[in-house]
DSSP file (Angstrom, degrees, kcal/mol; ACC not computed):
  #  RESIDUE AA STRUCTURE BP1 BP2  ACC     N-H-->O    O-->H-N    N-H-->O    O-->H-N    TCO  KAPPA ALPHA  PHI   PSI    X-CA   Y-CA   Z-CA
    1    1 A X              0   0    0      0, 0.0     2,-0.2     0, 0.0     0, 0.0   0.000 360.0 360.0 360.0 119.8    0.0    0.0    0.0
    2    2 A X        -     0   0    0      2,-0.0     2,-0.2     0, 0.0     0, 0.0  -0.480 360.0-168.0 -73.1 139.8    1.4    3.3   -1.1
    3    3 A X        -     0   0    0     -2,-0.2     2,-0.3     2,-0.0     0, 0.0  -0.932   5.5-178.5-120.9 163.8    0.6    6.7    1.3
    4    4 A X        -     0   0    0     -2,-0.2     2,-0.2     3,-0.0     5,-0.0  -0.935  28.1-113.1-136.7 169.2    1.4    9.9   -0.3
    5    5 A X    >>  -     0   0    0     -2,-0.3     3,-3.1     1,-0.1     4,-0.8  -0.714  25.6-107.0-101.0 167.1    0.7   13.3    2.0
    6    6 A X  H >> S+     0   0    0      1,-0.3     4,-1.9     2,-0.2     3,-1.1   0.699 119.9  55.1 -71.1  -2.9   -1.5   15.7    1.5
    7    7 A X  H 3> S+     0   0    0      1,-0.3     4,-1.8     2,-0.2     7,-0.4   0.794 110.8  49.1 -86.7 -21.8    1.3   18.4    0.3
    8    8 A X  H <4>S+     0   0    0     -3,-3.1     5,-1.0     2,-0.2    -1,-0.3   0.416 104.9  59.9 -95.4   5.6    2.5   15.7   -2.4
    9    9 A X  H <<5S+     0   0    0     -3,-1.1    -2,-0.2    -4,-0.8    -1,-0.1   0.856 113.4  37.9 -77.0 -54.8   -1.5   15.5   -3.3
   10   10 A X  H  <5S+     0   0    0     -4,-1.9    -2,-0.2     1,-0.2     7,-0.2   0.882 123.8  36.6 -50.1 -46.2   -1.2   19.4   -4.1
   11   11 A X  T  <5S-     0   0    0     -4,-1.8    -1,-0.2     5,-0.1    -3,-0.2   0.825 113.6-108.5 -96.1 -31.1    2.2   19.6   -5.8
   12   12 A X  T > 5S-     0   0    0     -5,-0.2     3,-0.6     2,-0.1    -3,-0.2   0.873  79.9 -37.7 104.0  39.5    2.0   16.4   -7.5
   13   13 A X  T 3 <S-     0   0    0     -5,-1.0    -5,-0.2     1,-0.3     3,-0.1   0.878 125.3 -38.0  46.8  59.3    4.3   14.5   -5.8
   14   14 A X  T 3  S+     0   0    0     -7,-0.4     2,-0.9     1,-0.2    -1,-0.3   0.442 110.5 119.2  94.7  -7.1    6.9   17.2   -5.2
   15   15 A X    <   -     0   0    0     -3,-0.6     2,-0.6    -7,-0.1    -1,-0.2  -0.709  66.6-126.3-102.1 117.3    6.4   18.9   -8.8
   16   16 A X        -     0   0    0     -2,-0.9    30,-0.1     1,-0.1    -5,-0.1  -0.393  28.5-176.7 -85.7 141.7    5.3   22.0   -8.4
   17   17 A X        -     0   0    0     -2,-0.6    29,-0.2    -7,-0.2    -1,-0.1   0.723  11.8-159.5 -68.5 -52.0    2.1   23.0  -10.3
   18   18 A X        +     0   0    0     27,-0.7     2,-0.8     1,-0.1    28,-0.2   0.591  53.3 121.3  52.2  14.4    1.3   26.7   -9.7
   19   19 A X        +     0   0    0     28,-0.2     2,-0.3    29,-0.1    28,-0.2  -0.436  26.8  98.4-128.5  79.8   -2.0   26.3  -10.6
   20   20 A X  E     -a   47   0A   0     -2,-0.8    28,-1.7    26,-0.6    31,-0.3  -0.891  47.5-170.3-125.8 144.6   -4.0   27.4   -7.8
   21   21 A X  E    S+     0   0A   0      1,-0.5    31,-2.2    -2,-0.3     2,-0.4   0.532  78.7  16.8-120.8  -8.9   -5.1   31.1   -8.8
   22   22 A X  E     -a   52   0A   0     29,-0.2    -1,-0.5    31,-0.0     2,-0.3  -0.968  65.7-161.8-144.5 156.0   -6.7   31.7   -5.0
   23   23 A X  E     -a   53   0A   0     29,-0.9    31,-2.7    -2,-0.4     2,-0.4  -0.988  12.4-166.6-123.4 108.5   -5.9   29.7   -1.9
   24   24 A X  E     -a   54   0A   0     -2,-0.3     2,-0.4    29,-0.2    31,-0.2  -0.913   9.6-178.4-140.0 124.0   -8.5   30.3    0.7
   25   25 A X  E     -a   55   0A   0     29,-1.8    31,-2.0    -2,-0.4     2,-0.1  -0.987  15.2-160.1-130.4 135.7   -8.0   29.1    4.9
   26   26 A X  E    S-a   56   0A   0     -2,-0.4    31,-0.2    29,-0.2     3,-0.1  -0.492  72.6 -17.8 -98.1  40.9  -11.0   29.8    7.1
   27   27 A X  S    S+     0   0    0     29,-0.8     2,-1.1     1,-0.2    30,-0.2   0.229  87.7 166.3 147.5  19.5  -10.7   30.0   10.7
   28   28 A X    >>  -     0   0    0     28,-0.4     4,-0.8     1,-0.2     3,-0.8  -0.471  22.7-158.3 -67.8 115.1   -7.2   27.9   10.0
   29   29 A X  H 3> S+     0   0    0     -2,-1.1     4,-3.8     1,-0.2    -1,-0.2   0.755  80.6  70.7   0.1 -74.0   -5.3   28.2   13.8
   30   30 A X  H 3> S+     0   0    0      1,-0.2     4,-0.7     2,-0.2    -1,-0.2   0.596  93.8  43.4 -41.4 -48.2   -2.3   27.6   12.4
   31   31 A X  H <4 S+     0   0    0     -3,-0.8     5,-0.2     2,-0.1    -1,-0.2   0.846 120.9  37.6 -61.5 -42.5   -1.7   30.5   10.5
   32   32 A X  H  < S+     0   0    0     -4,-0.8    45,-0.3     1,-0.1    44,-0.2   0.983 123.8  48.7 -66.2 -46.5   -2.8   33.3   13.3
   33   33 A X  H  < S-     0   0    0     -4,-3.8    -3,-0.2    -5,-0.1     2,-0.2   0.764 116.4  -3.3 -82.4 -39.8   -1.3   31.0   16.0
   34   34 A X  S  < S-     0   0    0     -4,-0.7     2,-1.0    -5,-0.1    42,-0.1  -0.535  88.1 -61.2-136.2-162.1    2.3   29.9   15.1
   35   35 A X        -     0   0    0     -2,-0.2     2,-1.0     1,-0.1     3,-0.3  -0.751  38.9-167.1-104.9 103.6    5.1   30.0   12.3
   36   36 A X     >  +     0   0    0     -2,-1.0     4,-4.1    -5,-0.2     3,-0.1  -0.176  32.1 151.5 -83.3  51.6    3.7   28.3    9.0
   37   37 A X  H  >  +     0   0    0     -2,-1.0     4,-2.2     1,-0.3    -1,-0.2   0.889  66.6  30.7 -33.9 -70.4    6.8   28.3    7.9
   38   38 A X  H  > S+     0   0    0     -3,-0.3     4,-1.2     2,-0.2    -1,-0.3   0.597 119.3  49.3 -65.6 -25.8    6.3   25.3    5.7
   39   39 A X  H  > S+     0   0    0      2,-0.2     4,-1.8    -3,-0.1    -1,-0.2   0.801 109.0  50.4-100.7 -24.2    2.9   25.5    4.8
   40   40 A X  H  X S+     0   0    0     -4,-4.1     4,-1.3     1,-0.2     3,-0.4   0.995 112.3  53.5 -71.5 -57.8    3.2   29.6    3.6
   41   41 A X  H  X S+     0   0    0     -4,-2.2     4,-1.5     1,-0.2    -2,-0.2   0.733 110.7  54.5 -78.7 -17.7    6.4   28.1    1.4
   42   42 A X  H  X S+     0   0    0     -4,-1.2     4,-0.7     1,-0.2    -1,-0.2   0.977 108.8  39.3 -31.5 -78.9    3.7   25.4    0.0
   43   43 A X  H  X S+     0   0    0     -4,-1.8     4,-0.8    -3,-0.4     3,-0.3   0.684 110.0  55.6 -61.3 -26.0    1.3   27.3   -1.1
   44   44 A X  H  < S+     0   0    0     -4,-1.3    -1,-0.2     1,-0.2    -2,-0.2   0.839 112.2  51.7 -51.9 -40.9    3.5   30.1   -2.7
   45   45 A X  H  < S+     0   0    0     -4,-1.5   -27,-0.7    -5,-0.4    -2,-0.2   0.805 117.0  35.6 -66.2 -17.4    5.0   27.0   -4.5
   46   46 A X  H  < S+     0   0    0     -4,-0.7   -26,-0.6    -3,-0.3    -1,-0.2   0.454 102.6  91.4-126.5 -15.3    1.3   25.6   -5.8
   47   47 A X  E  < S-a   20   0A   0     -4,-0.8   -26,-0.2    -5,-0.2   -28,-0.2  -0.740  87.8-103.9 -89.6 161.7   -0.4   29.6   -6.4
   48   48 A X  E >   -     0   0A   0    -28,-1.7     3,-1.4    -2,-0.2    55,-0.3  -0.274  37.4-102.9 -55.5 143.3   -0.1   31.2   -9.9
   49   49 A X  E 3  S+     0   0A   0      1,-0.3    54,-0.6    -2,-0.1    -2,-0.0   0.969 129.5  36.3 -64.1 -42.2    2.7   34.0  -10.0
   50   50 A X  E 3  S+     0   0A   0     52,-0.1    -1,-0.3     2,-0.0   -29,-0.1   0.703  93.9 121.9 -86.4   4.4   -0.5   36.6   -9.9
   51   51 A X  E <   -     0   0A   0     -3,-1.4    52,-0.8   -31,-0.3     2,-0.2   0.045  56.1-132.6 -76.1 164.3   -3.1   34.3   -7.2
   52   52 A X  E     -aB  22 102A   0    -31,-2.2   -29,-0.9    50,-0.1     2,-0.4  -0.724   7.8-140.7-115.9 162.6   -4.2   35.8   -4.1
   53   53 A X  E     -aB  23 101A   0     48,-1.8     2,-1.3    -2,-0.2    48,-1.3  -0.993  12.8-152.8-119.8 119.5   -4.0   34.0   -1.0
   54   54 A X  E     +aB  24 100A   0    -31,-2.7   -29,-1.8    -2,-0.4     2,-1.4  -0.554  18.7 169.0 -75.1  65.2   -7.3   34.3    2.0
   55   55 A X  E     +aB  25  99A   0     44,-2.2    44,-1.6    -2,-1.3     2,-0.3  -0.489  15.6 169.2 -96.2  86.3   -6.5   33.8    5.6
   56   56 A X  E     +aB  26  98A   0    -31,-2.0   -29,-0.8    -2,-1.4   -28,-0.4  -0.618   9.0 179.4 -90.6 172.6   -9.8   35.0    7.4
   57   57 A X  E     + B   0  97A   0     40,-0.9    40,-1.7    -2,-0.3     2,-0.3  -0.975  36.4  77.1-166.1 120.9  -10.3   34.4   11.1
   58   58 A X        -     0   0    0     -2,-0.4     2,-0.4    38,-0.2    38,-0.2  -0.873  55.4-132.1 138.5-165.7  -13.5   35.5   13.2
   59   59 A X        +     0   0    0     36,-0.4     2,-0.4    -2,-0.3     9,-0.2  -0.891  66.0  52.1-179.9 128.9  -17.2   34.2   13.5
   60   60 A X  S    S-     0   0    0     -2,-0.4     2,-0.4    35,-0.0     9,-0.0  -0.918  99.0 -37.2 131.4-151.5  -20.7   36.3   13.3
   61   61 A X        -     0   0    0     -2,-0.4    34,-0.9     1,-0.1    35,-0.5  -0.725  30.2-139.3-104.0 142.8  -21.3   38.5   10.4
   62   62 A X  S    S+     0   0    0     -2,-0.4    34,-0.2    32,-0.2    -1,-0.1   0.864 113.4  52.5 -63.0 -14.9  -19.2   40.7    8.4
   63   63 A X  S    S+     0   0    0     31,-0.1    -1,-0.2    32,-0.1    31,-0.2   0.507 102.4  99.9 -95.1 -11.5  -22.1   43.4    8.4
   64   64 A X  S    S-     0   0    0     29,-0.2    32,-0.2    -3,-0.2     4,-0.1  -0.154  86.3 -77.2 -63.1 164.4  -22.0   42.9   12.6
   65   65 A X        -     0   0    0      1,-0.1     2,-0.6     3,-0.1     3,-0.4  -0.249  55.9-113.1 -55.1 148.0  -20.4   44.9   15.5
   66   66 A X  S    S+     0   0    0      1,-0.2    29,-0.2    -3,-0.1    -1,-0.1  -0.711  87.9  37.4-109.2 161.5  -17.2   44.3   15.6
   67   67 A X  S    S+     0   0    0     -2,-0.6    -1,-0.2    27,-0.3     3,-0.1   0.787  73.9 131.9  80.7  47.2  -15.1   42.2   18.7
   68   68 A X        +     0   0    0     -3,-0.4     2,-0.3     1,-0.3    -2,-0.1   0.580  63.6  22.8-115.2  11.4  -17.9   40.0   19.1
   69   69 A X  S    S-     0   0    0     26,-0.0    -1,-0.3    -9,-0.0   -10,-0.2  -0.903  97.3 -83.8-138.6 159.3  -16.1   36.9   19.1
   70   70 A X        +     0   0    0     -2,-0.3     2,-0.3    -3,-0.1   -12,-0.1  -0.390  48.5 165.1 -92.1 161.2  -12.9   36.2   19.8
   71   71 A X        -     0   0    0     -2,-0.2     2,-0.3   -14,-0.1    25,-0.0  -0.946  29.3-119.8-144.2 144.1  -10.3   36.5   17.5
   72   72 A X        -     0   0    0     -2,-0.3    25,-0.1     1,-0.1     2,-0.0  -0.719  36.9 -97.5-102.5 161.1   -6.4   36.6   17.5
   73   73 A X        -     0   0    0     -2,-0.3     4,-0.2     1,-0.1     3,-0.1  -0.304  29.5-116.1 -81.4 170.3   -4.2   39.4   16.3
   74   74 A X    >>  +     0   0    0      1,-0.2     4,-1.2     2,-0.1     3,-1.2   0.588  63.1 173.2 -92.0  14.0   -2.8   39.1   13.0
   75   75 A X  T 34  -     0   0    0      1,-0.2    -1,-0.2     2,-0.1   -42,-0.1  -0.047  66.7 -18.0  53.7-129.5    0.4   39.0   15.6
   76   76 A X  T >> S+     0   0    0    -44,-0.2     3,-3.3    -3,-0.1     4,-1.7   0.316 107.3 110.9-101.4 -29.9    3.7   38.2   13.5
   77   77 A X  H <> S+     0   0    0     -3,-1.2     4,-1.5   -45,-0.3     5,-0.2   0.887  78.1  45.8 -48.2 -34.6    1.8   36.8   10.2
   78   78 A X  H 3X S+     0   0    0     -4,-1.2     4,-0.8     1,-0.2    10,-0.4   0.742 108.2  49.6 -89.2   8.1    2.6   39.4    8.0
   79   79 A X  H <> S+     0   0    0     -3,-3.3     4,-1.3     2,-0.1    -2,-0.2   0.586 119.4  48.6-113.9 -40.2    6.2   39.7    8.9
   80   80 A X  H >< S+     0   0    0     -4,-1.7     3,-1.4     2,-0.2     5,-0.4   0.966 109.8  48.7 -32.7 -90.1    5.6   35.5    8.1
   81   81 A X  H >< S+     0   0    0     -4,-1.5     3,-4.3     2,-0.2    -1,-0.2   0.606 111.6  46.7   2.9 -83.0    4.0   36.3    5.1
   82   82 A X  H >< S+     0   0    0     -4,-0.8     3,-3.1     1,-0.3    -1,-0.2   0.875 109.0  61.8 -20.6 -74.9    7.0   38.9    4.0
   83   83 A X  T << S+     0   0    0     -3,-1.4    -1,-0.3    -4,-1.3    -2,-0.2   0.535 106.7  39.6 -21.1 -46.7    9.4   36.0    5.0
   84   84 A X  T <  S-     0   0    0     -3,-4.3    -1,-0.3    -4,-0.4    -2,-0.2   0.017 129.3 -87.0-130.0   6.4    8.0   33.5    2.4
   85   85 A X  S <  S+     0   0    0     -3,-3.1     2,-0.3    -5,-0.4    -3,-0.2   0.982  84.2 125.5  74.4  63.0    7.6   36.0   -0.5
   86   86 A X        -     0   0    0     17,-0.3     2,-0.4    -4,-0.1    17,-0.2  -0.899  48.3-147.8-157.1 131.5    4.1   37.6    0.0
   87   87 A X  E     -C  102   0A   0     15,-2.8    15,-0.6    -2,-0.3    -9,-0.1  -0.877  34.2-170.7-122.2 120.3    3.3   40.8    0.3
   88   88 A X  E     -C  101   0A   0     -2,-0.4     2,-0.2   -10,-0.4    13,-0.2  -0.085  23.4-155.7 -96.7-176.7    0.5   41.1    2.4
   89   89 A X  E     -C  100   0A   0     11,-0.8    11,-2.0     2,-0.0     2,-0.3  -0.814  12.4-144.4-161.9 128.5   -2.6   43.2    4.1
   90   90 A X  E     +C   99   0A   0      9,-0.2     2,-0.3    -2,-0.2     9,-0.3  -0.763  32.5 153.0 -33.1  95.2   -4.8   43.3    7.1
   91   91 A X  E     -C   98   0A   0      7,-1.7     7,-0.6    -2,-0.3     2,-0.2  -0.859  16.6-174.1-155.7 134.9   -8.1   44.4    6.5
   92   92 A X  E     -C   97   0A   0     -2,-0.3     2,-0.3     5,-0.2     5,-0.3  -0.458  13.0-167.1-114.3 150.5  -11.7   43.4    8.6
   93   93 A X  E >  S-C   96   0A   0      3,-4.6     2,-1.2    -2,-0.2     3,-1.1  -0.805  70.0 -22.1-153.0 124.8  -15.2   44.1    8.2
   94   94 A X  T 3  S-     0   0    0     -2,-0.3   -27,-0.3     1,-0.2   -32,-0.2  -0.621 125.5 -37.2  81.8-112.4  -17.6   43.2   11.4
   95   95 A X  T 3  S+     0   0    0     -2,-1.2     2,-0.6   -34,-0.9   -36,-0.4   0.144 115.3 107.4-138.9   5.1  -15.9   40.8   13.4
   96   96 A X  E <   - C   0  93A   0     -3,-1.1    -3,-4.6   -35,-0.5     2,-0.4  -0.871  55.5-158.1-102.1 134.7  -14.4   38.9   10.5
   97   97 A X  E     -BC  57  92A   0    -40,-1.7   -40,-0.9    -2,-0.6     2,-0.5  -0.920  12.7-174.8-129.5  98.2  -10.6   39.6   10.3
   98   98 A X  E     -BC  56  91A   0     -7,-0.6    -7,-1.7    -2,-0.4     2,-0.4  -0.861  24.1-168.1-116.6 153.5   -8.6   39.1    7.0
   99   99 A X  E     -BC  55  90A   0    -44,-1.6   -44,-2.2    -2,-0.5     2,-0.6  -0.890  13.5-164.2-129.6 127.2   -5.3   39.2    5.6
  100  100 A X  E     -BC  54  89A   0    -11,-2.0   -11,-0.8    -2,-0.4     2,-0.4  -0.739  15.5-179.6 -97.8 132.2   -5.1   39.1    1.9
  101  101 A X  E     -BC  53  88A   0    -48,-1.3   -48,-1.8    -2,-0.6     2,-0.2  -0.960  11.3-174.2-133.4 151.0   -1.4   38.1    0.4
  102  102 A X  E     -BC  52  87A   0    -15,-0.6   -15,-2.8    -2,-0.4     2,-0.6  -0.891  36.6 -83.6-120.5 156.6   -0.1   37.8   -2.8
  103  103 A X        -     0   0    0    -52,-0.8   -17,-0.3   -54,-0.6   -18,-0.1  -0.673  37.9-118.3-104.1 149.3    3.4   36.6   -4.0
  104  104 A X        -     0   0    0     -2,-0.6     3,-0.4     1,-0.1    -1,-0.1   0.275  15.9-136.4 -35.8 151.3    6.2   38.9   -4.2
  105  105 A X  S    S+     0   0    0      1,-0.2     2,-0.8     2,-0.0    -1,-0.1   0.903 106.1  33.1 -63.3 -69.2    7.6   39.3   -8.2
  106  106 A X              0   0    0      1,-0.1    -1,-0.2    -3,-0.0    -2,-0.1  -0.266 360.0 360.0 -89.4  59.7   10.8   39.0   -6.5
  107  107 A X              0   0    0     -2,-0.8    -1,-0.1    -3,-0.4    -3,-0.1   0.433 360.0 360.0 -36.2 360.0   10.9   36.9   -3.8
């Protein structure tokens, strides 16, 4: 029985693809919480030189008050981001919390 993991599902067993044109994580932990060191250089490897990348965080509505659920700060992630050849931005509506990245030309 062969296993493959799920990053050699994406790339193609190690060949990178580029043909993701958005990449979208929703409420993902991981990103807000720790260094996705490995998983930001993934997904730069598997988006299209112009694809955008989604990391929202937050729960209610975007048309709601905002700070009505908890949420983490976008902390260190955009200094990540930077870090992995993204240039990124912050930007919320309600209580939902995004940062939208792209990759750098020149990484």
């Amino acid at each position: 029985m062969n296993s493959t993991s799920c990053s050699d599902s994406i790339t193609g067993g190690g060949r990178a693809t580029g043909g993701f044109d958005k990449v979208v994580a929703v409420n993902v932990n991981l990103f807000w919480t720790k260094r996705p060191t490995a998983e930001l250089a993934l997904i730069r490897q598997v988006l299209v030189p112009d694809g955008t990348l989604y990391l929202f965080y937050g729960y209610g509505q975007p048309a709601g008050p905002a700070g009505v659920g908890p949420k983490p700060a976008p902390g260190h992630l955009i200094d990540y981001l930077a870090t992995a050849g993204f240039d990124g931005a912050t930007v919320g509506s309600g209580d939902i919390r995004c940062v939208v990245a792209r990759p750098r030309r020149n990484p």
